[in-house]
TORKEDO-879683 format. One record per atom (N, C-alpha, C): x, y, z; residue in three letters; residue number from 1. Coordinates in pm, 1 decimal. Layout:
! TORKEDO-879683
ZASE         c1         c2         c3   res     n
ZASE          X          Y          Z   ALA   NUM
...
This chain:
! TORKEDO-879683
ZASE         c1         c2         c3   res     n
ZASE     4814.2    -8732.0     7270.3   UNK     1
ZASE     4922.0    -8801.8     7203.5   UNK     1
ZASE     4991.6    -8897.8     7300.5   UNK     1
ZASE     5047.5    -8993.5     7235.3   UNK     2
ZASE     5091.3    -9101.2     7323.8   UNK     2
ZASE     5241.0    -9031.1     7398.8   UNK     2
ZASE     5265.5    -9090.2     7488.0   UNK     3
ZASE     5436.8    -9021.2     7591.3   UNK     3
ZASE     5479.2    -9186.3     7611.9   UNK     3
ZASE     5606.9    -9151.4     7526.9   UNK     4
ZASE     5723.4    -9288.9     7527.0   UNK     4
ZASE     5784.9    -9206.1     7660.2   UNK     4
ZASE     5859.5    -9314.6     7755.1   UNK     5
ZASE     5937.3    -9315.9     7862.1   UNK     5
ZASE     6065.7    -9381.2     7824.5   UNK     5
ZASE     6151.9    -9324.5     7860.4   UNK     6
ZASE     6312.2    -9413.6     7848.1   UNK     6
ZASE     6375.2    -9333.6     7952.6   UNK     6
ZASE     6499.8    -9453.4     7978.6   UNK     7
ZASE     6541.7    -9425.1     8108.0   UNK     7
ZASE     6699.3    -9425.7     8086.9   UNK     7
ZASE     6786.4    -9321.1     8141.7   UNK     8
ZASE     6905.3    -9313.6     8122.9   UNK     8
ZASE     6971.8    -9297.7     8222.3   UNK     8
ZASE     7126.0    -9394.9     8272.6   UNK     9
ZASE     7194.8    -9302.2     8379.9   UNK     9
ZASE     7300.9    -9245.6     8325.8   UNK     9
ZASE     7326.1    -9154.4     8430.0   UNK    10
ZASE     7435.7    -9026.6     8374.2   UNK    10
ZASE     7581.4    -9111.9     8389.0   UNK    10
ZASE     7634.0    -9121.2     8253.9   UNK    11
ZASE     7767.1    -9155.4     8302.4   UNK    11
ZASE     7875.0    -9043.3     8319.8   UNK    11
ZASE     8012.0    -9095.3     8365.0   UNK    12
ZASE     8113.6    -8962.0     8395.7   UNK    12
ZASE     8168.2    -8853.3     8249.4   UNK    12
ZASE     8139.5    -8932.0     8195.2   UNK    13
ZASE     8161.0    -8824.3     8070.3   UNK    13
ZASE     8055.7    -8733.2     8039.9   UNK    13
ZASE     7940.0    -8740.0     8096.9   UNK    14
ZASE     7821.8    -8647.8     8018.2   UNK    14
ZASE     7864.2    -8526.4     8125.2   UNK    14
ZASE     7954.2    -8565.3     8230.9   UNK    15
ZASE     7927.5    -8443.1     8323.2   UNK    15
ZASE     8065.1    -8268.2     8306.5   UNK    15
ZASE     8083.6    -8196.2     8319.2   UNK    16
ZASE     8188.1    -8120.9     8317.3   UNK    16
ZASE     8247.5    -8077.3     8459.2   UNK    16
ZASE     8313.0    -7997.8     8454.2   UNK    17
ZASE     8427.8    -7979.6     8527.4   UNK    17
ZASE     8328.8    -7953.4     8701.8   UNK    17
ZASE     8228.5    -7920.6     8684.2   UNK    18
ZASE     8155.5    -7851.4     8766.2   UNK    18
ZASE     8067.7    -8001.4     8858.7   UNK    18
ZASE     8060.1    -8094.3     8746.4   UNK    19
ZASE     7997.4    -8189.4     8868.4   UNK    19
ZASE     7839.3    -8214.6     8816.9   UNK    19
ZASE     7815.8    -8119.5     8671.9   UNK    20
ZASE     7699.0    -8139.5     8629.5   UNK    20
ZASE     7672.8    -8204.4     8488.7   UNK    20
ZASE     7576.1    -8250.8     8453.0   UNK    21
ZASE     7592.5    -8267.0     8320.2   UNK    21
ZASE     7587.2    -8139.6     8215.6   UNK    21
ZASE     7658.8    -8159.2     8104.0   UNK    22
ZASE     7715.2    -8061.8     7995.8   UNK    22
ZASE     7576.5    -8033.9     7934.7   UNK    22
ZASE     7543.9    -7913.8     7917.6   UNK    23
ZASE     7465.7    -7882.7     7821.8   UNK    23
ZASE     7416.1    -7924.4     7714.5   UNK    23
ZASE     7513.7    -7960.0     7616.6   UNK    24
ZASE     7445.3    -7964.6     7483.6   UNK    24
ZASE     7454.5    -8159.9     7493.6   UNK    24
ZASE     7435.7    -8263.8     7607.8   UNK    25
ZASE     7445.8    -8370.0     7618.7   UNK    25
ZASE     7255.9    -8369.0     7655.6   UNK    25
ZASE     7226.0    -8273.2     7680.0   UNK    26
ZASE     7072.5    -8285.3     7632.2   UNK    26
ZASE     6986.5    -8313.1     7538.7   UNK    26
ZASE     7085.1    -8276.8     7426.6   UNK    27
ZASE     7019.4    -8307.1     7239.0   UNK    27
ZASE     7048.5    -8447.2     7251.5   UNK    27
ZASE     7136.1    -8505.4     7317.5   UNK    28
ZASE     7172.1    -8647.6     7315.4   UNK    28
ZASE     7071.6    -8762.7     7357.6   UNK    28
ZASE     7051.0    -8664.4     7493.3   UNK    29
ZASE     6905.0    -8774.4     7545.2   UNK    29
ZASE     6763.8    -8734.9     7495.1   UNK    29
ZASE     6736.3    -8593.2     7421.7   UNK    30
ZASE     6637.6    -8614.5     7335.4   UNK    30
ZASE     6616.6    -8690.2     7211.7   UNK    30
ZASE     6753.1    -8761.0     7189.3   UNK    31
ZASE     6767.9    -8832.8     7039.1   UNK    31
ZASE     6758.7    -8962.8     7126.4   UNK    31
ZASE     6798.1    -8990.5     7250.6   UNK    32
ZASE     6750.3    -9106.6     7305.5   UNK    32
ZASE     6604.0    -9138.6     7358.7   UNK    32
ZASE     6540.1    -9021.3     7377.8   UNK    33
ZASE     6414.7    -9066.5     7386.7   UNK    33
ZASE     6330.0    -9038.0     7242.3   UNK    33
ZASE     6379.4    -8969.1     7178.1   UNK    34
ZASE     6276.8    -8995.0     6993.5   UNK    34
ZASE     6338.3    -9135.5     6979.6   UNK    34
ZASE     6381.9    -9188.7     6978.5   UNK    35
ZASE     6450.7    -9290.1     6907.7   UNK    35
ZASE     6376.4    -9404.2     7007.7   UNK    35
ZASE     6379.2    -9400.2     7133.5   UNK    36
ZASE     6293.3    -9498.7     7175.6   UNK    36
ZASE     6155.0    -9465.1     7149.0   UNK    36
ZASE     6077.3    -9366.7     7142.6   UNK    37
ZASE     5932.7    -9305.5     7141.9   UNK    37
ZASE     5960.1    -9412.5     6961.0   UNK    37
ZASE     6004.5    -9387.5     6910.8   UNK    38
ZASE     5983.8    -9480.4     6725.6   UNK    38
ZASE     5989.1    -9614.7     6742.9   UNK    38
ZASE     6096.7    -9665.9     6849.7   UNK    39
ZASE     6068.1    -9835.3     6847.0   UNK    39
ZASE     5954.4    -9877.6     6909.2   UNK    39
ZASE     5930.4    -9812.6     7027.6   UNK    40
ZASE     5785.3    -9842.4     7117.4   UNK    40
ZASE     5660.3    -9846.6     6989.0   UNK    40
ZASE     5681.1    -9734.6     6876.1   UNK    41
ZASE     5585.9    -9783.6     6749.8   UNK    41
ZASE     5563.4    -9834.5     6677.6   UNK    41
ZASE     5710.7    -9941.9     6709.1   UNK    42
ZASE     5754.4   -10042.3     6582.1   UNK    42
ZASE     5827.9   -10014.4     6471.2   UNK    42
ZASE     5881.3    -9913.9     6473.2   UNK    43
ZASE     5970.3    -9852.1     6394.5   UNK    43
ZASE     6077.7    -9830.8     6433.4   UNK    43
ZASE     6187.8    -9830.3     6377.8   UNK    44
ZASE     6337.9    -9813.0     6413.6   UNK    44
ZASE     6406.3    -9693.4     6321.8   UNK    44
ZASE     6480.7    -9608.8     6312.9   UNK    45
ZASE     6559.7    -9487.6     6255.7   UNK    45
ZASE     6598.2    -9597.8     6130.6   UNK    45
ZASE     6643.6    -9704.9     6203.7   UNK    46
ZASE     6726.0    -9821.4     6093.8   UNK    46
ZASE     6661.6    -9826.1     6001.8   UNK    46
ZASE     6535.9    -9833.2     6027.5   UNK    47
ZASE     6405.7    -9889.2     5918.3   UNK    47
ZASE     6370.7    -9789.8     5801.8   UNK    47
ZASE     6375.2    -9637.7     5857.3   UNK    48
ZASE     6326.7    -9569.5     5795.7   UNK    48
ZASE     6462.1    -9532.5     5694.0   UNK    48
ZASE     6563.2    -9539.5     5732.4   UNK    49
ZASE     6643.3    -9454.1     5653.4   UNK    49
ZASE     6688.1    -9609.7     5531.9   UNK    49
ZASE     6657.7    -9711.3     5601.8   UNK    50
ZASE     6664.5    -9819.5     5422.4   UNK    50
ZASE     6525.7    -9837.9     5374.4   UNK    50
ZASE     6446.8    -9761.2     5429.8   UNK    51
ZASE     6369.3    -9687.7     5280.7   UNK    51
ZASE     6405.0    -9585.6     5212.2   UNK    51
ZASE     6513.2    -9515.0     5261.0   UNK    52
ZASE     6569.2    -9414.5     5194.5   UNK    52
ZASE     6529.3    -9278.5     5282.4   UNK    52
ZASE     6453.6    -9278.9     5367.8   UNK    53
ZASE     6384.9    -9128.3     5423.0   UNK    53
ZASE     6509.2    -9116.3     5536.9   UNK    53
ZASE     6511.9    -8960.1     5560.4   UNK    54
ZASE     6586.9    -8958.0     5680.2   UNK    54
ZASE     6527.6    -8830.0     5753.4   UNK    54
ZASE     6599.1    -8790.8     5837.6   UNK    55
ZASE     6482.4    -8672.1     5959.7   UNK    55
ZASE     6624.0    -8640.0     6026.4   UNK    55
ZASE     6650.0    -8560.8     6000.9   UNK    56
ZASE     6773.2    -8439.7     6070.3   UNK    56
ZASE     6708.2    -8347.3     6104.4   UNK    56
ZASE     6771.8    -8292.3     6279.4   UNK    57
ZASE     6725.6    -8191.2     6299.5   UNK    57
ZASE     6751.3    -8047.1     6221.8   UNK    57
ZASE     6606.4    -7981.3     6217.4   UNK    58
ZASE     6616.5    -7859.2     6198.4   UNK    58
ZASE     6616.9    -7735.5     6269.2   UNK    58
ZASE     6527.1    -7781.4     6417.4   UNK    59
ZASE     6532.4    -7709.0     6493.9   UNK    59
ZASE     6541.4    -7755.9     6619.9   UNK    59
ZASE     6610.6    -7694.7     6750.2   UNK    60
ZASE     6641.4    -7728.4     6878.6   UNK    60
ZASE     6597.6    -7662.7     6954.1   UNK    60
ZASE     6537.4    -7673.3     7076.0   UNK    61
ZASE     6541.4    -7605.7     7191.7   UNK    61
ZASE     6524.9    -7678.1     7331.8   UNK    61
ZASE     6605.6    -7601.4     7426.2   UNK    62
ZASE     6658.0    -7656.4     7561.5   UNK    62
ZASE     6578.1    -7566.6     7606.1   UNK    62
ZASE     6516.1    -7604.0     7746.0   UNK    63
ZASE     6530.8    -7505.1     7919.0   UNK    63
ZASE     6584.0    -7558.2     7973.6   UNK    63
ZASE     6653.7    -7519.9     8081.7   UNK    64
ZASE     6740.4    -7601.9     8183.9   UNK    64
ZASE     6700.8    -7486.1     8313.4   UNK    64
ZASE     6607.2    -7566.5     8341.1   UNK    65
ZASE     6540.9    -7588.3     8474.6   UNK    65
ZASE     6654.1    -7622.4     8597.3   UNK    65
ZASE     6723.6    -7768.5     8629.0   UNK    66
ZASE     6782.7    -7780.5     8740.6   UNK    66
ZASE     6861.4    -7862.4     8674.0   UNK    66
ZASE     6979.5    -7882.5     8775.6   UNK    67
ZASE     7105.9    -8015.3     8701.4   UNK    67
ZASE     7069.5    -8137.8     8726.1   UNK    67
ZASE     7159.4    -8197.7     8673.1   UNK    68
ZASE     7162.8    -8353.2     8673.0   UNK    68
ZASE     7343.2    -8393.5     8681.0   UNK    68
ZASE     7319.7    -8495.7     8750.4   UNK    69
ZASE     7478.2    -8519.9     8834.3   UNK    69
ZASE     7521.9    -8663.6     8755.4   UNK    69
ZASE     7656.8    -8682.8     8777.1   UNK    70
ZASE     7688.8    -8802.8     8775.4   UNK    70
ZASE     7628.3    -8926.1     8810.0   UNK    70
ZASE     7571.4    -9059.2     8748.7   UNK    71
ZASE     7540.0    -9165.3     8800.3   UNK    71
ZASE     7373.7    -9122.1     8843.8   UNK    71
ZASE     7317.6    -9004.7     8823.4   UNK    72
ZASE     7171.8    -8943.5     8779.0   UNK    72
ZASE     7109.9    -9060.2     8724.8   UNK    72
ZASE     6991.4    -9139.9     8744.3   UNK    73
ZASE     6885.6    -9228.4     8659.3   UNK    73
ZASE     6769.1    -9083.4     8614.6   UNK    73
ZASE     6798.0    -9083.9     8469.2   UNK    74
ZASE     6759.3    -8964.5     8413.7   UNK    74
ZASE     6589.9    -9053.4     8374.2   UNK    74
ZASE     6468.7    -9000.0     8345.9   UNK    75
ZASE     6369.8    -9001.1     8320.2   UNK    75
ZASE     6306.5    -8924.2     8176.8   UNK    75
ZASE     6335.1    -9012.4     8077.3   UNK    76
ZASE     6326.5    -8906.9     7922.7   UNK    76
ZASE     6169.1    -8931.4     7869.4   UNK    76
ZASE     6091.4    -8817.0     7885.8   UNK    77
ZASE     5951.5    -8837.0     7835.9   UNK    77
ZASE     5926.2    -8777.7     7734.0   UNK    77
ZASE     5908.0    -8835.1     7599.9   UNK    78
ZASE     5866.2    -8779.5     7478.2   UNK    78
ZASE     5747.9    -8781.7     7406.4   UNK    78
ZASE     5727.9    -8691.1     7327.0   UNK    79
ZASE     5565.8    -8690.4     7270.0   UNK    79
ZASE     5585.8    -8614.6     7155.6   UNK    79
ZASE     5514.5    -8672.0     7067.3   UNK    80
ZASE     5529.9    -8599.9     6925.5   UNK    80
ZASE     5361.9    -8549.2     6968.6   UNK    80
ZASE     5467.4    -8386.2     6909.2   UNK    81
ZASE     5347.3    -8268.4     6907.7   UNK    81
ZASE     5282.4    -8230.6     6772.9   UNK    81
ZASE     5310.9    -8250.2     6660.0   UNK    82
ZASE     5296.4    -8160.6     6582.6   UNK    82
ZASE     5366.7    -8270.4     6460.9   UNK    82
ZASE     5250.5    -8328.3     6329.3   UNK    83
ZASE     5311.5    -8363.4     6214.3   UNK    83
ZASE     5255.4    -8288.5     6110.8   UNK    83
ZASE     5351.0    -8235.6     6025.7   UNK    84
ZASE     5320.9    -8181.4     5921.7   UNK    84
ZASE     5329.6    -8286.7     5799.4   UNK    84
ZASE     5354.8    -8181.6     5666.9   UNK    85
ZASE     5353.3    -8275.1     5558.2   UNK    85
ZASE     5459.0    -8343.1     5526.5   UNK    85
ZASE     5600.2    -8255.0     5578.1   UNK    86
ZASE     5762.2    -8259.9     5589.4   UNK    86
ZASE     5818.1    -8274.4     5692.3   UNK    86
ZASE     5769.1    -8226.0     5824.3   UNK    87
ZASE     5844.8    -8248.3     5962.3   UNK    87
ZASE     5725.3    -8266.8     6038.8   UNK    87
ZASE     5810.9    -8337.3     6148.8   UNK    88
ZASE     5766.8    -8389.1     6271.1   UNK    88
ZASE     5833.3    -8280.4     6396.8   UNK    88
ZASE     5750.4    -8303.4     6548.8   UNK    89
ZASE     5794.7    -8213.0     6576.4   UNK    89
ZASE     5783.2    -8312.3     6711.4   UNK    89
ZASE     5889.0    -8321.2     6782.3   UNK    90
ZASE     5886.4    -8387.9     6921.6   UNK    90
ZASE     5880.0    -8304.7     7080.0   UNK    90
ZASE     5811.5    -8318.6     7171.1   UNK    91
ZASE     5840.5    -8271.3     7261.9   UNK    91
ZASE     5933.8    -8307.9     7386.1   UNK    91
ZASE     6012.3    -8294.2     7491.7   UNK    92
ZASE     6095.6    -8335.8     7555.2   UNK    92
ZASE     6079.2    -8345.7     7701.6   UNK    92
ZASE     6094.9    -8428.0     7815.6   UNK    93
ZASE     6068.0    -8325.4     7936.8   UNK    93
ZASE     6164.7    -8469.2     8021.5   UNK    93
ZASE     6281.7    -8397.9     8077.6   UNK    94
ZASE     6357.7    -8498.0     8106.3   UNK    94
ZASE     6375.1    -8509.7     8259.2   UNK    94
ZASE     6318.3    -8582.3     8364.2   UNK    95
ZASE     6313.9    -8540.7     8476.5   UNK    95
ZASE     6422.7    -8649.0     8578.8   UNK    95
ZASE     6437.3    -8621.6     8717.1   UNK    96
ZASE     6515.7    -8678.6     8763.7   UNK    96
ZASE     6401.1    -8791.8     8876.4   UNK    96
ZASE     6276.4    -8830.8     8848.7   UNK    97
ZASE     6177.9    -8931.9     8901.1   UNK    97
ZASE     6105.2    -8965.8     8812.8   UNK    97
ZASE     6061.2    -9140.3     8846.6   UNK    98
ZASE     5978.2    -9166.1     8719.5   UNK    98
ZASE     5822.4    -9122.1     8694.2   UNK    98
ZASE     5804.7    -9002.7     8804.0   UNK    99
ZASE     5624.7    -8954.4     8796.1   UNK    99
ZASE     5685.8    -8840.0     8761.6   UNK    99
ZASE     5798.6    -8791.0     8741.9   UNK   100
ZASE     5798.8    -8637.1     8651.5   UNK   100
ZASE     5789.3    -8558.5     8729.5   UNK   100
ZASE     5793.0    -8525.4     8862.3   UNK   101
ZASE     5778.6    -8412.3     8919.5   UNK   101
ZASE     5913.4    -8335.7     8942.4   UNK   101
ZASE     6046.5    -8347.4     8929.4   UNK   102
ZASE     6120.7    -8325.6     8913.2   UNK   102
ZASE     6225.1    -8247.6     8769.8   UNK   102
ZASE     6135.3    -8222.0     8730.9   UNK   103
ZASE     6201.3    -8169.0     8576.2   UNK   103
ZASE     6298.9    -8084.9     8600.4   UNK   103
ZASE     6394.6    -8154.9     8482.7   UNK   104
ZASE     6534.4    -8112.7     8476.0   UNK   104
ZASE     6525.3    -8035.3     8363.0   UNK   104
ZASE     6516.9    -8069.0     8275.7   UNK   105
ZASE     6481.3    -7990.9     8134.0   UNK   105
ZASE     6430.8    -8008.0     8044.1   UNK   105
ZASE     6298.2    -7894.9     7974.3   UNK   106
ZASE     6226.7    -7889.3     7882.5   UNK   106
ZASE     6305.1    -7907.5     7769.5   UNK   106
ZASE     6252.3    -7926.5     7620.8   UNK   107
ZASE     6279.5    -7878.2     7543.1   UNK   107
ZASE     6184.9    -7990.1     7428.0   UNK   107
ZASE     6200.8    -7931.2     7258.5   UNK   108
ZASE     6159.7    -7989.4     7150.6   UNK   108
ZASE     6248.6    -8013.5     7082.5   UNK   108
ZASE     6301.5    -8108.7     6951.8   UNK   109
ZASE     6294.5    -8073.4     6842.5   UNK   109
ZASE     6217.1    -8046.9     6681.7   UNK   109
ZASE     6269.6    -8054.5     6591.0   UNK   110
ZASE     6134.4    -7997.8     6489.8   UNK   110
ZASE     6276.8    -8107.7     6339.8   UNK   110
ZASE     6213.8    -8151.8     6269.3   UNK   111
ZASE     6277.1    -8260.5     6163.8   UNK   111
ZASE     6237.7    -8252.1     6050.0   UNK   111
ZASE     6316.8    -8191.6     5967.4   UNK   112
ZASE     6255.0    -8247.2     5839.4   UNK   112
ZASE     6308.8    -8354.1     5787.7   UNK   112
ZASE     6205.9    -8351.1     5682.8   UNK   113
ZASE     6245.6    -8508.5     5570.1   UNK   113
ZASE     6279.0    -8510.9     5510.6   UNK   113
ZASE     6364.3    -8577.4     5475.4   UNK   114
ZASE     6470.5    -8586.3     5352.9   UNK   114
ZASE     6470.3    -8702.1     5261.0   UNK   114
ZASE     6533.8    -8716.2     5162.5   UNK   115
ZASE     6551.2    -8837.7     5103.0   UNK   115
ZASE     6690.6    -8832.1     5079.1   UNK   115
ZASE     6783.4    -8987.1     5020.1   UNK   116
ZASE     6860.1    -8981.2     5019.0   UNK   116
ZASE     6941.4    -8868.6     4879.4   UNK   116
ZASE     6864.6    -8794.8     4852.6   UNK   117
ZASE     6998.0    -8656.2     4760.0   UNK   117
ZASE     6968.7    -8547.7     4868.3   UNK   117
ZASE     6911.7    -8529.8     4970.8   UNK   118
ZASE     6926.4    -8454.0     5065.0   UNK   118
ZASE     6787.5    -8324.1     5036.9   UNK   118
ZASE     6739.4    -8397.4     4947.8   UNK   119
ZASE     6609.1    -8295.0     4910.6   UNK   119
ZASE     6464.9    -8319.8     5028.3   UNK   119
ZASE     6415.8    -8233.7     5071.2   UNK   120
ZASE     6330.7    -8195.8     5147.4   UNK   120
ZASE     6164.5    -8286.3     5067.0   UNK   120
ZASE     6125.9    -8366.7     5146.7   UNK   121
ZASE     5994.4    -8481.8     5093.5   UNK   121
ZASE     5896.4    -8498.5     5212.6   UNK   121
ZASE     5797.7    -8526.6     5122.2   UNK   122
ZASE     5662.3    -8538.1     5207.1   UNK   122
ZASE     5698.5    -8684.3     5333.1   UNK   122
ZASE     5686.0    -8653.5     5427.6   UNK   123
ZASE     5702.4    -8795.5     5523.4   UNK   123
ZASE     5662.5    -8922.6     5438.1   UNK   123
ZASE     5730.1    -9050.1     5419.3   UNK   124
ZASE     5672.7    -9141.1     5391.7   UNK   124
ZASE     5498.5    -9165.0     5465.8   UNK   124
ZASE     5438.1    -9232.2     5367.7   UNK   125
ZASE     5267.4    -9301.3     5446.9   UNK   125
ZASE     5326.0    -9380.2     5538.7   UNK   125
ZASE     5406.7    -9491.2     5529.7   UNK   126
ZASE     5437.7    -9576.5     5641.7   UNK   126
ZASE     5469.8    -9531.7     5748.2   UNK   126
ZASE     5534.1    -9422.8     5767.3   UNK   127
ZASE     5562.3    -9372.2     5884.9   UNK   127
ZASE     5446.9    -9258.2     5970.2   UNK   127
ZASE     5403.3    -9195.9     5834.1   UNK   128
ZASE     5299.4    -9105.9     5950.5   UNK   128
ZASE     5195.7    -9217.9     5947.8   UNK   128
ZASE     5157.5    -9344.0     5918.5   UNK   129
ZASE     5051.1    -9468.1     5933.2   UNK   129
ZASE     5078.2    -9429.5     6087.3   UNK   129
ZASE     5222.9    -9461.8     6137.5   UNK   130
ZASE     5283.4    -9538.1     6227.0   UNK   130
ZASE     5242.1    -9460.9     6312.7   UNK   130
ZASE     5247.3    -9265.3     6274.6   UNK   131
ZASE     5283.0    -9212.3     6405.1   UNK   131
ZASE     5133.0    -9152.5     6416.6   UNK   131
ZASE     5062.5    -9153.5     6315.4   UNK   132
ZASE     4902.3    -9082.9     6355.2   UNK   132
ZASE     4827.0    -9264.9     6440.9   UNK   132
ZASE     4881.0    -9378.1     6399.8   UNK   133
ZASE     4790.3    -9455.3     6523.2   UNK   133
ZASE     4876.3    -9414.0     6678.2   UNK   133
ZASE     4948.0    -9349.5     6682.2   UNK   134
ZASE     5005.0    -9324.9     6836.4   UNK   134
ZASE     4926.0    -9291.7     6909.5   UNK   134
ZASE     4841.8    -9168.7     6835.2   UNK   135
ZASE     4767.4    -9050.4     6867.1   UNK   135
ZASE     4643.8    -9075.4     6950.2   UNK   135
């Protein structure tokens, strides 16, 4: 499967009292690297949801391996693992170098599809078109 790269630095708010970045500011940069991993395919969140589809998470998961500091150039590598008929499933691996040997923290999420009354739908074709040529 294809691995989108995006690159983030830590600003002073992602960090807490301790000097590290906050925990749950991890779901943040996994929504920053799905979100770039979709434009790198030509697709935008924008795009999909004025067709009406949308993809909220359903499921989360973190490891937190080592910290990440203030002013950190974070390294966000994503890969969609897993499409079903309703969700997509992304993988995460966010490191502090751009060859990855440094991993800060694992994690996935898992999405279903929605339409706009909030009912659960087969992925649009246009989009799994989009995401099975990744592959």
């Amino acid at each position: 499967m294809t691995v989108s790269k995006a690159i983030y630095r830590v600003i002073y708010g992602d960090t807490d009292k301790m000097g590290v970045v906050y925990h749950a500011c991890y779901l943040r940069l996994f929504e920053i690297g799905r979100t770039e991993f979709l434009r790198q395919l030509g697709v935008s969140y924008r795009e999909i949801e004025e067709r009406g589809f949308y993809l909220p998470v359903s499921e989360a998961f973190c490891k937190y391996l080592n910290p990440a500091r203030y002013d950190d150039l974070l390294y966000i590598d994503t890969e969609l693992m897993e499409l079903k008929k309703a969700t997509i499933l992304f993988n995460y691996r966010v490191s502090s170098d751009s060859e990855g040997t440094n991993i800060l923290v694992t994690g996935y999420t898992r999405h279903a599809c929605i339409d706009s009354s909030g009912k659960i739908v087969r992925l649009p074709k246009f989009l799994v078109n989009v995401l099975t040529n990744s592959s």
